[in-house]
C-alpha positions in Angstrom: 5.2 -2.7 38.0 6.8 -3.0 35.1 9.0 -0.9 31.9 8.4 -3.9 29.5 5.8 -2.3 27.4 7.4 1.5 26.7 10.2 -0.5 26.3 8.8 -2.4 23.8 6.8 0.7 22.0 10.3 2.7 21.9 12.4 -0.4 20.4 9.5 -0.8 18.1 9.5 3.3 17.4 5.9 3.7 17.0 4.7 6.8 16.0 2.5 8.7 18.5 1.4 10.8 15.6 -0.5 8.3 14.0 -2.0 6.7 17.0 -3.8 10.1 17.9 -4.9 10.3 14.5 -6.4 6.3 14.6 -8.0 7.4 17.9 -10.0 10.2 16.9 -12.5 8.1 15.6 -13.4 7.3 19.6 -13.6 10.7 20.7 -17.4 11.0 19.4 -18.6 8.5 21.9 -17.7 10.8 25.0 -19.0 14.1 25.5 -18.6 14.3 29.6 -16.4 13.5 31.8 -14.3 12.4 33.9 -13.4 9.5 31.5 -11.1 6.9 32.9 -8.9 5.2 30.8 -7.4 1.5 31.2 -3.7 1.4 30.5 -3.2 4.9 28.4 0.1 4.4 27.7 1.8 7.7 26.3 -1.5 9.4 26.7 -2.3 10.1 23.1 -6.2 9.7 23.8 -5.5 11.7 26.6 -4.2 14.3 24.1 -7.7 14.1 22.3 -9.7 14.3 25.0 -8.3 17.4 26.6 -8.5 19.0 23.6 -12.0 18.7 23.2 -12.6 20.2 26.7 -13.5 16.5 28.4 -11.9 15.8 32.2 -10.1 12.6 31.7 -7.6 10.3 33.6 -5.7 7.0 33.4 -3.9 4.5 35.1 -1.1 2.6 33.8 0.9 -0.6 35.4 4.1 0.5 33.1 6.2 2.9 35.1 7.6 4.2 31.1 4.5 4.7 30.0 2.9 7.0 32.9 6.4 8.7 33.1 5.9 9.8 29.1 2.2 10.5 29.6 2.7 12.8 33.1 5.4 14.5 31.2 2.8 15.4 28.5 0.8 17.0 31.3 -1.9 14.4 31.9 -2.9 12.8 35.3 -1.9 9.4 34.8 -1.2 7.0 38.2 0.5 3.9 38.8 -0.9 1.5 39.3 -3.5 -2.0 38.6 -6.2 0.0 36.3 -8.4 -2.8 37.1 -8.0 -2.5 40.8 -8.4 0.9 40.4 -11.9 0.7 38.6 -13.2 -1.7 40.9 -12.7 1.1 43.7 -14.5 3.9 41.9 -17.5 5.0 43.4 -20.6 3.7 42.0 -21.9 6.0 38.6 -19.0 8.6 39.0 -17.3 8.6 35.9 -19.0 9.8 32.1 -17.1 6.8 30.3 -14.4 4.1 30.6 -11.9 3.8 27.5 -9.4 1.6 26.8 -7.4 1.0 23.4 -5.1 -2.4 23.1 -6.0 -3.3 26.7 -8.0 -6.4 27.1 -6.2 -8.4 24.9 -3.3 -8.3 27.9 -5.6 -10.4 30.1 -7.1 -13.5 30.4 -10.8 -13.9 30.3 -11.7 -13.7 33.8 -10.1 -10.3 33.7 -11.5 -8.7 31.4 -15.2 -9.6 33.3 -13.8 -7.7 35.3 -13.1 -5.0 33.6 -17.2 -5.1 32.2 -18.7 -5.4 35.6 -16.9 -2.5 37.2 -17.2 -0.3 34.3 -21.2 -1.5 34.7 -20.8 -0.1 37.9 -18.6 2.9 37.8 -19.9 4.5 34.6 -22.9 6.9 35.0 -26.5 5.7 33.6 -26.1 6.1 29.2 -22.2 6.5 29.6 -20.0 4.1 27.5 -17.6 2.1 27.9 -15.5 1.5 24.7 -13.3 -0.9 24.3 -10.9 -1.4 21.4 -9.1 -4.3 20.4 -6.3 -5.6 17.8 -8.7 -7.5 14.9 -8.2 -11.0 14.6 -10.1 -10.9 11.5 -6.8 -9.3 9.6 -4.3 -11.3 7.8 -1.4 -9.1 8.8 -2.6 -8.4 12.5 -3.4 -12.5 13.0 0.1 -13.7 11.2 2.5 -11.2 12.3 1.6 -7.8 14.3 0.1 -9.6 17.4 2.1 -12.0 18.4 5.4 -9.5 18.2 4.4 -7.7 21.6 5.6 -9.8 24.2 2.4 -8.8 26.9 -0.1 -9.9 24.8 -2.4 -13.0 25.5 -5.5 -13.4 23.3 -7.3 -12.5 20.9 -11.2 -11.4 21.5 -13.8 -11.0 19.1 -16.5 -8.3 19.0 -18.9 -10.7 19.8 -17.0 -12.1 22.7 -17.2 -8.6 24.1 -20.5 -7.9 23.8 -20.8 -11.1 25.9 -19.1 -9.5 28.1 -21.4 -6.7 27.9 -24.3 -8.4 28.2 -23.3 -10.2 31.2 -22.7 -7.2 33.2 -25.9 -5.6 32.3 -24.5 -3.0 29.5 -26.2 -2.2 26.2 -23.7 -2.8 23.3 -24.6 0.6 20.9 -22.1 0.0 18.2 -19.3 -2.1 17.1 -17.0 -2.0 13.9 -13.7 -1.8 12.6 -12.0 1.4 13.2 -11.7 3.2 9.8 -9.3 5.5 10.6 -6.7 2.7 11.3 -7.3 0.4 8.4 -3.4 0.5 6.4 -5.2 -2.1 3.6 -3.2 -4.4 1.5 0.8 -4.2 1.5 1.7 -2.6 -1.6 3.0 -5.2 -3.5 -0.5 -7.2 -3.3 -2.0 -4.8 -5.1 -3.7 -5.3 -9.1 -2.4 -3.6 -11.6 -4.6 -0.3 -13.1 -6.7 -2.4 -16.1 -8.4 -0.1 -18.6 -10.0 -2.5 -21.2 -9.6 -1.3 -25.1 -12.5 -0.9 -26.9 -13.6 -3.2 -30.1 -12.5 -3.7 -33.0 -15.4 -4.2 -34.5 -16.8 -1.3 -36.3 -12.9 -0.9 -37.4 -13.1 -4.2 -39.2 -16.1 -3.8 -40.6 -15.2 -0.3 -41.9 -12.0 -2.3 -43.5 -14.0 -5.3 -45.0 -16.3 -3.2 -46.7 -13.5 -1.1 -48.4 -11.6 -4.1 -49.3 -15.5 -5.2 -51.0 -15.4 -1.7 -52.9 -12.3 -2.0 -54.1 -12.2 -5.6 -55.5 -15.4 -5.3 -57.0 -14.9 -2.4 -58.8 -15.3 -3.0 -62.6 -12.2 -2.1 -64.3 -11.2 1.0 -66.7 -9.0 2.3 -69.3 -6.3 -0.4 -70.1 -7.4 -2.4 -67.1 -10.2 -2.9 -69.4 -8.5 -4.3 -72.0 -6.6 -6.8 -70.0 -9.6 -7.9 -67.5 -9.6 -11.7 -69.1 -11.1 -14.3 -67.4 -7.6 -14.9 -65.4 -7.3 -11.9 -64.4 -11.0 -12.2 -62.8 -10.2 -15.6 -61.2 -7.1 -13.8 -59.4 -9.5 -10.4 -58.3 -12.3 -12.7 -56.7 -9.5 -14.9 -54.6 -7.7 -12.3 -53.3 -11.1 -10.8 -51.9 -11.8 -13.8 -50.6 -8.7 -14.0 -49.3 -8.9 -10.6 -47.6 -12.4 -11.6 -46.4 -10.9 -14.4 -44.7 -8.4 -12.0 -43.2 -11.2 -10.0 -41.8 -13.2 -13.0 -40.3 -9.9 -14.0 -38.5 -9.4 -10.7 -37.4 -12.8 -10.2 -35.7 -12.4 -13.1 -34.3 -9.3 -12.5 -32.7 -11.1 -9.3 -31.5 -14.3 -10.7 -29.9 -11.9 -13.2 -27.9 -9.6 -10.3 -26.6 -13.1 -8.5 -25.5 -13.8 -12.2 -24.0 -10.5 -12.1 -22.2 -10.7 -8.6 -21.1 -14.1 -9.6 -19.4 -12.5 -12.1 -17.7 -9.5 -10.0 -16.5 -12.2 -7.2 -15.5 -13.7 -9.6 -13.1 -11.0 -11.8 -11.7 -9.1 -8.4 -10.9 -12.1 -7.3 -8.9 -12.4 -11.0 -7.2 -8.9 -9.9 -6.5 -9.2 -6.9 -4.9 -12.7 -8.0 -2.7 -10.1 -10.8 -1.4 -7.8 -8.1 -0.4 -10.2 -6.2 1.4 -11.4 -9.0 3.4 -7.9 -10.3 3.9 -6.6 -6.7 5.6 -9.6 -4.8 7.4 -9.1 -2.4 9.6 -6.1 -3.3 12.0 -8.7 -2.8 15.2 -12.2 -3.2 16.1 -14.4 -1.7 18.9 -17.7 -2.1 21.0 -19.5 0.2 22.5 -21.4 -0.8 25.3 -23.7 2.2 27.3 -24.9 2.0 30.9 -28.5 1.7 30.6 -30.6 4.6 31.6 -32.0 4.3 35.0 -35.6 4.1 34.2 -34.4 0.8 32.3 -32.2 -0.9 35.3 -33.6 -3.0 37.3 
């Protein structure tokens, strides 16, 4: 027995609040009971389940965390929850849950865990399993390794294994959308609204400067519209022609480097997403039905 854990959770001052709302997404896979749940800590599933009318229960090796959860009116018992599993009569219990469980034990363990919940569980009840994701950048660098009764990672794919080997169906796995904090803030791209082009504009603006140096003179304009005076009219529309040509393109390289911008920023933000996914994962893995068992 041990207080090392809800001594850990209350130094660390996480929020129960949140948890129950990150666990609601689990609630959908049971729909009888009695559920059993592996290490329930405070009892926040606990919480959801009662509230949606399913008999549940859990055993907890932290004498903190069965104190908190009995004191919120569930029945949660001390003691090994593996030990405890492996006692349940055969097809008793409507599912087995257990959140940020198996990555306290070693392999061996958590086989375990898979074959008595094969056994335990009654024929198409689940047994889900949830895990911290490896596959996150800020779970894998930082959040894991801060809780001092953790000892490995496992993959999805290692628990179906597990599955597998003890004769259950996996019937879903994923990342847990509902606990998925993204990016830190400071990661993310700035808002980029490209500006539209310049074109037309310029064109507009050559065409006028076109008019307007072309246009034969009048009155004593007339009079004075020598040969020189000519010469300087037709090179200052070229000149301004010049200007024009420069100026568009200017403009079709900003549209170039807008482009670019556009998609680097969302190369950016698809490396984001994979870099932070949801901060957990899950399998669910069902009891076969009977006509299927061998």
């Amino acid at each position: 027995m041990s207080r090392l854990e809800s001594d850990y959770y209350q130094f660390m001052e996480y929020d129960s609040d949140r948890t129950r709302d990150a666990m609601t997404h689990y609630t959908q896979f049971f729909r009888t009971g009695p559920v059993l749940e592996l290490g329930p800590g405070r009892g926040e599933f606990l919480d959801l389940l009662r509230d949606a009318g399913v008999a549940a229960y859990g055993v907890d090796l932290d004498e903190g965390m069965v104190e908190r959860a009995v004191a919120a009116g569930h029945d949660v018992r001390l003691g090994d929850a593996i030990e405890h599993l492996e006692r349940t009569p055969a097809r008793s219990l409507g599912g087995v849950f257990c959140a940020h469980f198996l990555e306290h034990l070693v392999p061996d363990d958590v086989a375990r865990v898979y074959a008595a919940a094969s056994r335990a569980v009654r024929p198409t009840g689940a047994f889900v399993a949830v895990v911290p994701h490896a596959g996150s950048l800020s779970v894998l660098g930082h959040d894991f390794w801060r809780d001092p009764t953790h000892v490995r990672f496992y993959d999805p794919m290692l628990l179906a294994f597990f599955a597998a080997q003890a004769g259950l169906e996996v019937a879903e796995s994923g990342g847990n959308p509902r606990n998925s904090p993204g990016p830190p803030p400071p990661t993310f791209p700035m808002e980029f609204a490209p500006g539209p082009s310049l074109r037309d504009s310029l064109a507009g603006l050559a065409q006028s400067a076109r008019a307007v140096y072309n246009a034969p003179p009048s009155g004593s304009r007339r009079h004075r519209h020598d040969a020189a005076t000519a010469t300087v009219t037709d090179a200052r529309a070229e000149l301004w022609e010049h200007v024009v040509h420069l100026l568009s393109e200017l403009d079709q390289r900003i549209q170039v480097a807008q482009h670019h911008n556009a998609v680097l920023r969302t190369a950016y933000t698809n490396l984001l997403a994979q870099l932070y996914p949801p901060s957990e994962v899950y399998v669910v893995a069902r009891v076969p039905a009977e006509e299927n068992q061998t």
